[in-house]
C-alpha positions in Angstrom: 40.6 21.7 -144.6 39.8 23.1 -147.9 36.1 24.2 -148.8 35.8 20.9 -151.6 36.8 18.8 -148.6 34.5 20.1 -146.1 31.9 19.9 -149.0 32.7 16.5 -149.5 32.9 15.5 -145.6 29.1 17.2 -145.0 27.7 15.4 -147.7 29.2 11.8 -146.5 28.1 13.0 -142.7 24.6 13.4 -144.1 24.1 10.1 -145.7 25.9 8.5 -142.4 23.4 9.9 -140.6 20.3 8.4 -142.6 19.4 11.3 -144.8 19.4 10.5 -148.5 21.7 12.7 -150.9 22.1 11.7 -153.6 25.4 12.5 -155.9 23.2 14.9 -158.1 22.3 17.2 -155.4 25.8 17.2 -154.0 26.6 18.4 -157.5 23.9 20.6 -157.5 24.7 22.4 -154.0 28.5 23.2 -155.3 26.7 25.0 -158.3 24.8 26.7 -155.6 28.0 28.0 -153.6 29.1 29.3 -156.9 26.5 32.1 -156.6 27.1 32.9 -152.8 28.9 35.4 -150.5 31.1 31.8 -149.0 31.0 34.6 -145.8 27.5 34.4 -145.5 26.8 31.5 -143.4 23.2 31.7 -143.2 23.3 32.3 -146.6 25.5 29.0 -147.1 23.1 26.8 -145.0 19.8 27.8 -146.7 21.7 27.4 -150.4 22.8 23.2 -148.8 19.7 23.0 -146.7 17.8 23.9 -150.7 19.1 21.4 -152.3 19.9 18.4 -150.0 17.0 18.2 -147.6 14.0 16.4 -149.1 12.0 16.4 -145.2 10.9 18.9 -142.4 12.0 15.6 -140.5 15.1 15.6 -141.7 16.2 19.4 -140.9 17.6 19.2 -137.0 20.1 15.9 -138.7 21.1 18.7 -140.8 21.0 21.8 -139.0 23.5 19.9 -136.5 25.6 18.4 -139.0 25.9 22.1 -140.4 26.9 23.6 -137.5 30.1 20.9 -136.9 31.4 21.5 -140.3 30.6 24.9 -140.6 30.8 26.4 -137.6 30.3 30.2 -136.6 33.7 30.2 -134.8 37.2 28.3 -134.3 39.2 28.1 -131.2 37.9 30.6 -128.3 35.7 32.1 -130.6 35.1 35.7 -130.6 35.4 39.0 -128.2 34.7 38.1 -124.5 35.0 34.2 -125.1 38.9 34.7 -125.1 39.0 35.2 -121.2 40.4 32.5 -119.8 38.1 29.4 -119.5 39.4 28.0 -116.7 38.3 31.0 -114.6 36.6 29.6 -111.1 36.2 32.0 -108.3 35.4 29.3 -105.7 32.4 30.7 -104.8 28.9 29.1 -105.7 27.5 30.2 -108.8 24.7 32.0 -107.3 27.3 34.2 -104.9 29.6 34.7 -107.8 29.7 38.5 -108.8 30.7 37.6 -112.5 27.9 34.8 -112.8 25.5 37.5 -111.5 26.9 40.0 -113.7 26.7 37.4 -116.8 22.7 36.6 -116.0 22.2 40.5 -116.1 23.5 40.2 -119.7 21.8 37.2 -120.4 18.4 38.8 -118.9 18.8 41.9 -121.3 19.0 39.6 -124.6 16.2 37.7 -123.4 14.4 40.8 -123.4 15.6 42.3 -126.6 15.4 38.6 -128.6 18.8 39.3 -130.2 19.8 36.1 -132.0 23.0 37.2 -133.1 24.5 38.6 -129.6 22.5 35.4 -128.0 25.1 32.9 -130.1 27.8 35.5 -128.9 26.5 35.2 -125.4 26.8 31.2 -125.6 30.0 30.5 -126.8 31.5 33.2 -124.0 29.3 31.0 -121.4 30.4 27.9 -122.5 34.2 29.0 -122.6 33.7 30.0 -119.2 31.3 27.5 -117.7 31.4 24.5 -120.1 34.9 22.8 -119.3 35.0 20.0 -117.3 36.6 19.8 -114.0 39.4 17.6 -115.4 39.5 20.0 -118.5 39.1 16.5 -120.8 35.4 17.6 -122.2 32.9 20.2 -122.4 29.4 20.0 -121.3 25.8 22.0 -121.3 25.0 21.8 -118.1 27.3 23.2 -116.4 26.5 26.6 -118.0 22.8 26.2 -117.8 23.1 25.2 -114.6 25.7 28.7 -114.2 22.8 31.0 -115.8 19.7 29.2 -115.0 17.7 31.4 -117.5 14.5 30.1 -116.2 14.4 31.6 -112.8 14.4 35.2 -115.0 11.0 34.8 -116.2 9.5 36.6 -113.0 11.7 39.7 -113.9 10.8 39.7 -117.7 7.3 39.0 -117.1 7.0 42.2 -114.7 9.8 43.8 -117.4 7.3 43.9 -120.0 3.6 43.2 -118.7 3.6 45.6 -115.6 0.0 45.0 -114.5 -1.3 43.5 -117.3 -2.1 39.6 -117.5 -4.3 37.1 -119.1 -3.7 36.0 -122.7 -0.9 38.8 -123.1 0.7 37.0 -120.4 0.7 33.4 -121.9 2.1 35.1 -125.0 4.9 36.8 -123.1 5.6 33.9 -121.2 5.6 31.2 -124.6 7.8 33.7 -126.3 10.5 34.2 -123.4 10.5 30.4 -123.3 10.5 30.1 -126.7 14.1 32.5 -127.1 15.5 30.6 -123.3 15.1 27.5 -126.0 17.2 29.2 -128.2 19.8 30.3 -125.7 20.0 26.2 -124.7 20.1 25.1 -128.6 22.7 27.9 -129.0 25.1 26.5 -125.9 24.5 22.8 -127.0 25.7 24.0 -130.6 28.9 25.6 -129.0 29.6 22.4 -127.0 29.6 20.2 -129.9 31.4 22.8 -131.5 34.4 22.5 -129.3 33.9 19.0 -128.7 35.0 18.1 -132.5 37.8 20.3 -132.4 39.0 18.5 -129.5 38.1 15.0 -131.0 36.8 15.3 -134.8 34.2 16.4 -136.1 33.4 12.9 -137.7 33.5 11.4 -135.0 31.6 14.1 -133.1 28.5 13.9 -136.0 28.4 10.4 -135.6 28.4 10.0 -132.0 25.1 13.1 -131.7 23.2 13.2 -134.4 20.7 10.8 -134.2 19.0 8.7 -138.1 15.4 10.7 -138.6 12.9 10.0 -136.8 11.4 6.7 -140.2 14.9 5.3 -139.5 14.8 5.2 -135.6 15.4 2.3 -134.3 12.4 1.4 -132.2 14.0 -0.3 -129.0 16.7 2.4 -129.1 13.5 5.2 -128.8 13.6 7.5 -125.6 10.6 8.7 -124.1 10.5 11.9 -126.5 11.0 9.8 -129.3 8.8 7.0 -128.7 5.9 10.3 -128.2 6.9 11.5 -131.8 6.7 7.5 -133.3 2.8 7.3 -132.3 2.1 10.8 -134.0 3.9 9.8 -137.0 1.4 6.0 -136.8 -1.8 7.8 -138.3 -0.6 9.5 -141.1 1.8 7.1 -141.8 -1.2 4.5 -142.1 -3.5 7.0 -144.3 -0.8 7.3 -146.9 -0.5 3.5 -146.7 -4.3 3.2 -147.2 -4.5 5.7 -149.8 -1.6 4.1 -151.3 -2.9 0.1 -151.0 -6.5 1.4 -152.2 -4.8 2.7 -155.1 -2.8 -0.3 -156.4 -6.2 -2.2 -155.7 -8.1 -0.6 -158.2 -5.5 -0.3 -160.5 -3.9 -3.7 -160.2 -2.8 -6.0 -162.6 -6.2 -7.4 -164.9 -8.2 -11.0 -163.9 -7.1 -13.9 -166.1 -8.0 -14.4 -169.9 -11.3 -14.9 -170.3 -11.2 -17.7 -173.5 -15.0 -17.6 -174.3 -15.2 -13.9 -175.1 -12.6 -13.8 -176.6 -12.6 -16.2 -178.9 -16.1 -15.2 -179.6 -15.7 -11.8 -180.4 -12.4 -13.1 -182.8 -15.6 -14.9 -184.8 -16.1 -11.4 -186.9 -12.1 -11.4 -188.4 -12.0 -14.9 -188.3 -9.0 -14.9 -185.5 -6.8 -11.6 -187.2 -6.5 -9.9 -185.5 -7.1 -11.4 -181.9 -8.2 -9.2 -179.4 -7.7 -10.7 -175.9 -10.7 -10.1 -173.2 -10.1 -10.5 -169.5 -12.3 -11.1 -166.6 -12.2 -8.3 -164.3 -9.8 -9.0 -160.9 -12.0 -9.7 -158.3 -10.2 -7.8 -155.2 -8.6 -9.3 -152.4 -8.8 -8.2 -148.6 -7.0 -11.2 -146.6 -7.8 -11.6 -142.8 -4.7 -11.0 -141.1 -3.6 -12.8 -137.7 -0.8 -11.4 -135.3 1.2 -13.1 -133.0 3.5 -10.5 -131.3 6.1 -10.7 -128.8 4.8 -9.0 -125.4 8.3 -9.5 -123.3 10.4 -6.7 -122.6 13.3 -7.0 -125.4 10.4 -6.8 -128.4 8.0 -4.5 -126.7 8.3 -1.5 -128.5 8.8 -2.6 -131.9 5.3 -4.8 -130.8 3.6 -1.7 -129.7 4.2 0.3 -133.0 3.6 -2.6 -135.1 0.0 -3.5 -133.4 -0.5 0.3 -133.8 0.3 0.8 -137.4 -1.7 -2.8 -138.2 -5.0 -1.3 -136.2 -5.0 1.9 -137.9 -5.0 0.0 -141.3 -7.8 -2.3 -140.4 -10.4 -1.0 -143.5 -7.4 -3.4 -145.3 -8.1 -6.6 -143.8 -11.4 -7.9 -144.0 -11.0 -9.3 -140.4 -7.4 -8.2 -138.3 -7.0 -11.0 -135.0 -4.2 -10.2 -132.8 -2.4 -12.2 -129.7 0.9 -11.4 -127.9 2.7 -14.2 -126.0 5.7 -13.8 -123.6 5.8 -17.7 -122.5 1.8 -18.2 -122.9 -0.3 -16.8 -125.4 -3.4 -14.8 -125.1 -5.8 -13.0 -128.1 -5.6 -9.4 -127.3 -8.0 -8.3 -130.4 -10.9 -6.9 -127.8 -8.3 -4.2 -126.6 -8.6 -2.5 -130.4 -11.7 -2.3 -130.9 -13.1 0.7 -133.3 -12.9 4.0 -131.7 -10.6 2.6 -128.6 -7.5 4.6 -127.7 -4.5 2.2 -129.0 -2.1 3.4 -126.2 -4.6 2.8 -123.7 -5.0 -0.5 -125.5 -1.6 -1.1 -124.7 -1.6 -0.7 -121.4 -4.5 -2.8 -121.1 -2.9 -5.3 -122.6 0.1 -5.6 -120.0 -1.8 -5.6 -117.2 -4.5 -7.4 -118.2 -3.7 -10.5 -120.7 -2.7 -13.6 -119.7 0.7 -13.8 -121.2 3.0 -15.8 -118.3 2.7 -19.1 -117.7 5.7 -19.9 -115.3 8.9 -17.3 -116.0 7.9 -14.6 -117.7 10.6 -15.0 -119.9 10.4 -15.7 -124.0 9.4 -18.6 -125.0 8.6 -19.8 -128.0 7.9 -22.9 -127.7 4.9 -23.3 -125.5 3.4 -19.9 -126.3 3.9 -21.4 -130.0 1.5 -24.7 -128.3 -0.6 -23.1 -126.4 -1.8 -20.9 -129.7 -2.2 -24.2 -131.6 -3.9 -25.8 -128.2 -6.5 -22.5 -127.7 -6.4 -20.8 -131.0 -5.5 -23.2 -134.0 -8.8 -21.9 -136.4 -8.0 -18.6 -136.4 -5.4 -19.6 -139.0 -7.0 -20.9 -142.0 -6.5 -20.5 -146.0 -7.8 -17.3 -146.5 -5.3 -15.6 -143.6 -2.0 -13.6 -143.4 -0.1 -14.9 -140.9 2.4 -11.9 -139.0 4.9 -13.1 -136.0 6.2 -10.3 -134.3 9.7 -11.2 -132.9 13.3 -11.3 -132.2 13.0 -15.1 -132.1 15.1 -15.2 -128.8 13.6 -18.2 -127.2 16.0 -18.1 -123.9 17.4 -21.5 -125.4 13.9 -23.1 -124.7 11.8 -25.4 -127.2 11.3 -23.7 -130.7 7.9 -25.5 -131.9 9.0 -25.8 -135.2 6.1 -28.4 -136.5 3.5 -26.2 -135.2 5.1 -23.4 -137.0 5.5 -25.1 -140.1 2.0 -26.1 -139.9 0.7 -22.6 -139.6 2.9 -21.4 -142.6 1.4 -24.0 -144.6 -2.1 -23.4 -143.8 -2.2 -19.8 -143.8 -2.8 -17.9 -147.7 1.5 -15.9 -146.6 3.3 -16.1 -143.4 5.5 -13.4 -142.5 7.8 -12.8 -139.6 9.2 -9.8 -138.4 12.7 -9.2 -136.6 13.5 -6.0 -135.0 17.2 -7.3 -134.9 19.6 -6.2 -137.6 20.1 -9.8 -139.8 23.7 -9.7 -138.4 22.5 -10.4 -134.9 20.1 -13.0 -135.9 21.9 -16.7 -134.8 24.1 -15.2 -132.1 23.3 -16.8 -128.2 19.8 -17.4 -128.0 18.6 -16.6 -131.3 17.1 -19.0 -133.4 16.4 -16.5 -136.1 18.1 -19.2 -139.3 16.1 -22.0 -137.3 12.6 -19.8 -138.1 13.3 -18.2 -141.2 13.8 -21.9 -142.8 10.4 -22.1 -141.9 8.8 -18.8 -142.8 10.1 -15.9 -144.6 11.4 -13.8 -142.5 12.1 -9.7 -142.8 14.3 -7.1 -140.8 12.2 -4.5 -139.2 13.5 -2.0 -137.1 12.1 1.4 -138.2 8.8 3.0 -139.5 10.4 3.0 -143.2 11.0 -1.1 -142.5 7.7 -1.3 -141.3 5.7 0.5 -144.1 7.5 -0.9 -146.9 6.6 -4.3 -145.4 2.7 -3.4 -144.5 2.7 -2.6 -148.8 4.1 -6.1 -149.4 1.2 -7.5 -146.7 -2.4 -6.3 -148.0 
């Protein structure tokens, strides 16, 4: 592969995976290379990493996608990896005189923190360690599992502290993890490395780099991710504010105000005319929520309630009730000062939100907000649904909802679905959005472009 094609393949990769290049910085990374030693690698990714990477957030996309089409080595790799990889001994790895041998080498560049000799150390692991047993794959685990770097921190702590303890200790101890982090990073980067040799690296890129963290889906969040989402909520939501505030003040002016202005126009009898408004008196709508509590919608809920709470100083009053087959008004969860995860979890346990299956249903949760809560939809409100619109084949409500889009000042829904899913088996997404505009959002970018189009 030629270095215009690589070039060309890295740039595509990146966009694939979410992160916006545009064709002026590809251009402008090429002019970059022009002025490089093409053998310094670091060198090459902090020239591409300059000019292509707008975010922090965006840098592990590309520090991964880096490393498949530029990688440190082809083939074996260098100096001890070319023993043969399929080497077993038949022993277990903790008996194994070679695997012993290999965590005495691993322990000393713990010690010494070399970075380069670390990589070195990895791709000689994984050649030895990282196969599979059928030989079809390759795979971290089996060489963490071979060097198991964390049952060395005894024997560097003792290596470098002796007697000593207390904060030097925690230091020791964060920096020792911090470089067995590195050895981990530097055997997943080997792994992937050999993994698109064996099968492509675009199909490799596109199959373990995961969008940044804005374009996430949110039902597709692990644990880790979903963690990183409700950081992201609060500062999210102040540039939102800051942003809303702004565009309030300096919004479009009030309408023509025909008495001064044809009064001042008395003085030049009419030439010229100088228009006078009236000033624009601004707008805070109250804003009502009706969010999906059941299983299939539950995070996108969660971060939508979240990122609507945090902007409450918007809304001169914020109501909010979640529904699985029953509705309930959760709003006294979130009050000022509450913690909204807690306010979550309060929510599932406490609200009365089931009212026979426990299953989505639109249609009576739709009823029993009309029966229970019809007034808290008047002229003056923004109506949100929060929703895939999946209603298990059930009763859809539709006059009720057509009434509420007709009272309320704008009706919004929200899918989480991408619009090519929307109709298919029990989705009545069409059936709804004939009703009330309806949006695609699956991500915190979705979300905050909406939440600008909402106050």
């Amino acid at each position: 592969m030629s270095l215009l094609d690589r070039h060309s393949g890295f740039v595509h990769a990146l966009r694939e995976a979410g992160l916006p290049v545009s064709v002026a910085e590809g251009l402008d990374a090429v002019r970059a290379l022009g002025h490089l030693d093409l053998i310094d690698r670091e060198g090459l990714r902090t020239a591409y990493a300059a000019t292509l990477v707008k975010r922090p957030t965006h840098r592990p996309q590309f520090d991964l996608l880096f490393d498949l089409w530029f990688p440190a080595a082809l083939g074996a790799g260098e100096g001890n990896a070319d023993r043969d990889p399929a080497h077993r001994s038949g022993k277990p790895p903790a008996l194994d005189p070679e695997v012993q041998a290999m965590r005495g080498e691993l322990f000393e560049l713990l010690l010494s923190g070399d970075e380069e000799a670390m990589r070195a150390f990895a791709r000689m692991a994984v050649a030895r360690y990282g196969r599979s047993p059928n030989g079809q794959s390759w795979f971290s685990s089996g060489v963490l599992r071979a060097m198991s770097a964390d049952t060395l921190m005894a024997s560097l702590l003792q290596a470098v502290l002796s007697e000593r303890g207390g904060v030097e200790e925690a230091a020791a101890r964060r920096m020792f993890r911090n470089r067995m982090g590195a050895f981990e990073q530097a055997v997943g980067t080997e792994v992937r490395r050999r993994i698109a040799e064996d099968t492509g690296v675009e199909r490799t890129g596109r199959a373990t780099v995961k969008p940044p963290l804005e374009q996430l889906d949110f039902n597709r969040a692990t644990r880790t991710d979903l963690a990183e989402l409700r950081r992201q909520v609060h500062p999210l939501a102040r540039r939102l504010a800051s942003r809303l505030a702004q565009r309030n003040r300096l919004g479009d002016r009030g309408r023509l105000d025909f008495r001064r202005t044809v009064r001042a126009s008395l003085a030049t009898g009419g030439v010229p005319l100088t228009t006078h408004f009236k000033p624009k008196r601004p707008h805070k709508p109250e804003l009502v929520i009706l969010c999906d509590a059941s299983d299939s919608c539950q995070s996108f809920a969660h971060f939508t309630l979240l990122l609507t709470f945090a902007l409450r100083e918007q809304f001169t009053k914020v109501r909010a009730f979640a529904f699985i087959d029953s509705t309930d008004e959760i709003t006294k969860y979130f009050a000022p000062g509450s913690d909204v995860v807690e306010a979550m979890r309060r929510m599932t346990r406490e609200a009365d939100l089931v009212w026979l299956t426990g299953r989505s249903n639109y249609g009576h949760a739709f009823k029993t907000f009309d029966d229970k809560y019809r007034d808290a939809v008047t002229s003056r409100t923004s109506l949100l649904i929060l929703g895939d619109a999946r209603s298990n084949y059930g009763p859809l409500a539709l006059p009720i909802v057509r009434r509420m889009a007709e009272t309320a000042r704008h009706a919004y829904w929200l899918n989480p679905e991408r619009p090519r899913d929307w109709d298919t088996g029990d989705s009545a997404a069409s059936t709804y959005g004939d009703v009330i505009e309806m949006h695609e959002c699956r991500n915190l970018t979705q979300l905050a472009e909406f939440v600008e189009l909402l106050a």
